[in-house]
mmCIF file of the C-alpha atoms, coordinates in Angstrom:
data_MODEL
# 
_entry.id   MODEL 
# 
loop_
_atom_site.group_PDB 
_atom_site.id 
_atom_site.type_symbol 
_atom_site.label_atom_id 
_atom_site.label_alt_id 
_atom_site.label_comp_id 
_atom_site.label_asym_id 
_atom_site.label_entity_id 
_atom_site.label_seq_id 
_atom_site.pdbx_PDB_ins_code 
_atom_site.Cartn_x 
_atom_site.Cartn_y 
_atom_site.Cartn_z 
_atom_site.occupancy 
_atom_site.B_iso_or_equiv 
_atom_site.pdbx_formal_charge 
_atom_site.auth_seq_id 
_atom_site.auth_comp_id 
_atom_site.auth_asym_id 
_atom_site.auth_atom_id 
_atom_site.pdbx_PDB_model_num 
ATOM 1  C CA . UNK A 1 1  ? 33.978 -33.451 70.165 1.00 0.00 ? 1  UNK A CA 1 
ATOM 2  C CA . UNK A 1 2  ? 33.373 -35.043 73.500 1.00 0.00 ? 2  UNK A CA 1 
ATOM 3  C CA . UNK A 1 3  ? 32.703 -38.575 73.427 1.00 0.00 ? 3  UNK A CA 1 
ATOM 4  C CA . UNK A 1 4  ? 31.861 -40.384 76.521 1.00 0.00 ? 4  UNK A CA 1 
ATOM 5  C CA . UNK A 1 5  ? 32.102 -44.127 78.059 1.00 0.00 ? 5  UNK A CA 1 
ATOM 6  C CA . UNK A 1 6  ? 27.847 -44.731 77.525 1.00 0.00 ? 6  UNK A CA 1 
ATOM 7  C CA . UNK A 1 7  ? 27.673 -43.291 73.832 1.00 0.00 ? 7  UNK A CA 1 
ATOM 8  C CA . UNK A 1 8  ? 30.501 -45.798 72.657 1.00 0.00 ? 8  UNK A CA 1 
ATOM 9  C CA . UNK A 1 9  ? 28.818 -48.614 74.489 1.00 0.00 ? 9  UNK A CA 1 
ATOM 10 C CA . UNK A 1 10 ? 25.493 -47.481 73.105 1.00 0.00 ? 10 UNK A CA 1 
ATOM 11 C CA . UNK A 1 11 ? 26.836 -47.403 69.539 1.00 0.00 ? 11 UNK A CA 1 
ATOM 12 C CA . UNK A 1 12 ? 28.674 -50.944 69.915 1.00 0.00 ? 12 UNK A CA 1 
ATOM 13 C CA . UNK A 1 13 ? 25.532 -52.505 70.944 1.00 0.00 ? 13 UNK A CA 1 
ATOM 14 C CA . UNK A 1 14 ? 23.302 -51.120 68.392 1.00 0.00 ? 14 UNK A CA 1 
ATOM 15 C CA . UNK A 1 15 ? 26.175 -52.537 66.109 1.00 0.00 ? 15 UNK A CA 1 
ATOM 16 C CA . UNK A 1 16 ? 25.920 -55.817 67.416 1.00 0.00 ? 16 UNK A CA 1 
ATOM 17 C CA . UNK A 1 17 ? 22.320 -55.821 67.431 1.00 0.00 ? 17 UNK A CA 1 
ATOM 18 C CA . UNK A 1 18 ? 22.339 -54.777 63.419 1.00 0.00 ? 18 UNK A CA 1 
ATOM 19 C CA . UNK A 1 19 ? 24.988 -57.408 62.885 1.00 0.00 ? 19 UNK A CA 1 
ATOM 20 C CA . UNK A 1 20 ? 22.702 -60.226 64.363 1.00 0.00 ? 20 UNK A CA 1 
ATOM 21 C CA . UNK A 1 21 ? 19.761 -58.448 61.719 1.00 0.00 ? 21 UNK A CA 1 
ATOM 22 C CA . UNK A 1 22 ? 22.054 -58.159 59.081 1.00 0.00 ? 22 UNK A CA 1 
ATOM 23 C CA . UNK A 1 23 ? 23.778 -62.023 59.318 1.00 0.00 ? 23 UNK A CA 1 
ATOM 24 C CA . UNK A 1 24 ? 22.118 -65.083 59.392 1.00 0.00 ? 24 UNK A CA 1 
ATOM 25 C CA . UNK A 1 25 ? 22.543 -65.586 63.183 1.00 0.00 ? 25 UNK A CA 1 
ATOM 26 C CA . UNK A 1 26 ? 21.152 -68.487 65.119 1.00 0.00 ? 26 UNK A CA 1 
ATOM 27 C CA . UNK A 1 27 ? 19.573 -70.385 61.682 1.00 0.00 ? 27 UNK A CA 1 
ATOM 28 C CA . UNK A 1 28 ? 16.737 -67.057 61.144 1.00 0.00 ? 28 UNK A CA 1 
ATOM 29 C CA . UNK A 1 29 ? 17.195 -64.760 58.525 1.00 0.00 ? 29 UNK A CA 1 
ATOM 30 C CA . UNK A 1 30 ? 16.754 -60.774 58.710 1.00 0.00 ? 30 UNK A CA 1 
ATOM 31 C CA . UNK A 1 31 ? 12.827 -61.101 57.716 1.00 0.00 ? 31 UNK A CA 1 
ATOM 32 C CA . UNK A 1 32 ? 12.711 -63.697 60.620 1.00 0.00 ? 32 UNK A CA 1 
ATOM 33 C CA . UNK A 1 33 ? 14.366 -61.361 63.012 1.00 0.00 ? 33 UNK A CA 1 
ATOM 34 C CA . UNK A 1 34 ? 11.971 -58.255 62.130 1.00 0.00 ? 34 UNK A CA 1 
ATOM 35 C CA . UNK A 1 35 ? 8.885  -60.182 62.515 1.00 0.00 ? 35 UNK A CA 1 
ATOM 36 C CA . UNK A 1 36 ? 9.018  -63.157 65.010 1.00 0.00 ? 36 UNK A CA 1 
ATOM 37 C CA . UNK A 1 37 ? 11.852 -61.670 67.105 1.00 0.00 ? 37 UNK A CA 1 
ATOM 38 C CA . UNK A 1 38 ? 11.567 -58.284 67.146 1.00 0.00 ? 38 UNK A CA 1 
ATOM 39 C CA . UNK A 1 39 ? 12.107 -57.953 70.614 1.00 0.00 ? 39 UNK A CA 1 
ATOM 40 C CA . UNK A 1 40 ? 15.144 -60.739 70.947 1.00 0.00 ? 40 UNK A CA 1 
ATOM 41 C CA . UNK A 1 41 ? 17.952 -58.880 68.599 1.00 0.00 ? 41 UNK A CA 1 
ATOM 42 C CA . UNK A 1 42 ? 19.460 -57.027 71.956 1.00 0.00 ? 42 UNK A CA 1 
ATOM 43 C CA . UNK A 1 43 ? 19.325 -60.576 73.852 1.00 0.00 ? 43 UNK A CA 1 
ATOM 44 C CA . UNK A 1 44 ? 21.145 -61.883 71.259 1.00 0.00 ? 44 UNK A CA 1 
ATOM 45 C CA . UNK A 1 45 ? 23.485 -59.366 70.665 1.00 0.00 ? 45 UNK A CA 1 
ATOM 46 C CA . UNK A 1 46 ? 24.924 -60.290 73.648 1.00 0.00 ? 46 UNK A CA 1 
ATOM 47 C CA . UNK A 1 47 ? 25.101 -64.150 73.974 1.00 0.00 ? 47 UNK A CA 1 
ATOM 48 C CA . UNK A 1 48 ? 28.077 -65.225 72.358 1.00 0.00 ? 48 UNK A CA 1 
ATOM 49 C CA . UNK A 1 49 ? 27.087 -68.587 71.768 1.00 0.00 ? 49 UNK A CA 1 
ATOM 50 C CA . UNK A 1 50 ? 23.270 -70.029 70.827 1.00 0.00 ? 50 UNK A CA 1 
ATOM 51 C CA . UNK A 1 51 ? 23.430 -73.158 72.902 1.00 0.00 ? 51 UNK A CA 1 
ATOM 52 C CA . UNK A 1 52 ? 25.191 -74.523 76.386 1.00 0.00 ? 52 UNK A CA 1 
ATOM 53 C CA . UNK A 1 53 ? 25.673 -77.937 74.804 1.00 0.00 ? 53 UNK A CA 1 
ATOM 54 C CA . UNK A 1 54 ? 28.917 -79.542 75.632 1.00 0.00 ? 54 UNK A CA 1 
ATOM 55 C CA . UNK A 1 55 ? 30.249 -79.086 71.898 1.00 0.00 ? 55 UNK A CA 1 
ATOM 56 C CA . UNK A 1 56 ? 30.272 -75.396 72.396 1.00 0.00 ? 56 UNK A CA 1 
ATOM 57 C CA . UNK A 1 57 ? 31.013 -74.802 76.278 1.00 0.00 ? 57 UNK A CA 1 
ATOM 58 C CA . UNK A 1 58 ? 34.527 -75.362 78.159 1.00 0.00 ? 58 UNK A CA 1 
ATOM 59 C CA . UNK A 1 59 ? 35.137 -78.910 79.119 1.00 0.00 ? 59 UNK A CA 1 
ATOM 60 C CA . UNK A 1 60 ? 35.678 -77.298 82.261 1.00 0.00 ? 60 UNK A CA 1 
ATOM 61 C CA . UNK A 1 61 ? 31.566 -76.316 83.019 1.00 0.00 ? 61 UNK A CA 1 
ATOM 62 C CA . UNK A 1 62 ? 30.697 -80.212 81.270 1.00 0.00 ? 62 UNK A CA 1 
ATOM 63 C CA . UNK A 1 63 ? 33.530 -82.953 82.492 1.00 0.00 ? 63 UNK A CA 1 
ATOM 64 C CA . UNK A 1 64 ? 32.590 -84.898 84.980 1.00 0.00 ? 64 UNK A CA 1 
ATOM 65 C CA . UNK A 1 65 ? 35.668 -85.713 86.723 1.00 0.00 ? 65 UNK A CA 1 
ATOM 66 C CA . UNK A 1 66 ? 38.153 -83.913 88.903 1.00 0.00 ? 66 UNK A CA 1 
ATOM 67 C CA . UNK A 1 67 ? 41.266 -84.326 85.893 1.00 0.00 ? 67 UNK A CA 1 
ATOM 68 C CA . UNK A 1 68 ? 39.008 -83.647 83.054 1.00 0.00 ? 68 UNK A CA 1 
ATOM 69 C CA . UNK A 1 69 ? 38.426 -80.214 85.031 1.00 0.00 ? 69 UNK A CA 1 
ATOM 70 C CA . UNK A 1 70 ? 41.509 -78.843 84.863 1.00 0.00 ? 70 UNK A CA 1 
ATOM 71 C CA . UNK A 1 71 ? 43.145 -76.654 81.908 1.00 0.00 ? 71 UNK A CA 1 
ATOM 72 C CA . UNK A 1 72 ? 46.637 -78.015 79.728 1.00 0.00 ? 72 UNK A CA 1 
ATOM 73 C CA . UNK A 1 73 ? 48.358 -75.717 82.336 1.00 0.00 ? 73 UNK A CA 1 
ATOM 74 C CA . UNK A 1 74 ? 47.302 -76.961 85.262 1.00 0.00 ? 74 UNK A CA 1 
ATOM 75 C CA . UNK A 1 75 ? 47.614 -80.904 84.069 1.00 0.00 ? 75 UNK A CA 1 
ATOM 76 C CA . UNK A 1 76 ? 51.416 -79.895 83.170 1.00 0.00 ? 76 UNK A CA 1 
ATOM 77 C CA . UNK A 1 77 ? 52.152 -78.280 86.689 1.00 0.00 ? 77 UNK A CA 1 
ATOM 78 C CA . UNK A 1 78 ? 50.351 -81.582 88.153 1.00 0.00 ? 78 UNK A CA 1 
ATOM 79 C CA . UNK A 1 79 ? 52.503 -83.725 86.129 1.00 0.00 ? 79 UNK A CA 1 
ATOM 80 C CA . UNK A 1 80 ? 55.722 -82.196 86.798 1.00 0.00 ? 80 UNK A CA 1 
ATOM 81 C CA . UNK A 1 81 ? 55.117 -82.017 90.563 1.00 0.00 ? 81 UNK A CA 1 
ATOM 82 C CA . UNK A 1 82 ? 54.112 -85.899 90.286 1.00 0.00 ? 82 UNK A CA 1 
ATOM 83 C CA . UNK A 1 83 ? 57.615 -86.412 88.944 1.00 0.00 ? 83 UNK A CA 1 
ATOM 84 C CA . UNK A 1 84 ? 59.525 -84.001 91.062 1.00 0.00 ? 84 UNK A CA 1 
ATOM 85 C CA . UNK A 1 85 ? 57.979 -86.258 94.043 1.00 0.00 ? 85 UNK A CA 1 
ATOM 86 C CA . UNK A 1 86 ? 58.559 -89.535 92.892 1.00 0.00 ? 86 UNK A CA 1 
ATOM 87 C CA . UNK A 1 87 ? 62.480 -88.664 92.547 1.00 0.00 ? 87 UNK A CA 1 
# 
């Protein structure tokens, strides 16, 4: 049996969708879902997170300054070329 790209992307989103019915997603239980949201399950299947607040998102998106910006990574490589200057 054939199975093509769209039917596996089709099953893993009505998968996801059933999972957010199933759990307790986003504080609302499955009766919840079914009758205030019936519409919302498939918007919510796929948003990772509930909110943008800067607990959940990447200090990247919510620092304010330049050096909070930057990734572990890129603070090491700015260190070391700080000190590879200086000598």
């Amino acid at each position: 049996m054939k199975t093509t790209k769209r039917a596996v992307r089709r099953h893993h989103y009505q998968r996801k969708k059933q999972r957010i019915l199933d759990k307790n997603y986003f504080g609302r239980s499955k009766l919840e879902w079914l009758i205030e949201y019936p519409n919302c399950a498939g918007f919510f299947a796929n948003t990772p997170k509930s909110t943008s607040c800067f607990c959940c998102s990447s200090p990247r998106h919510t620092a304010s300054g330049k050096k909070e910006r930057l990734t572990r990574q890129e603070l090491r490589v700015l260190i070391q070329f700080k000190e590879e200057s200086c000598d």
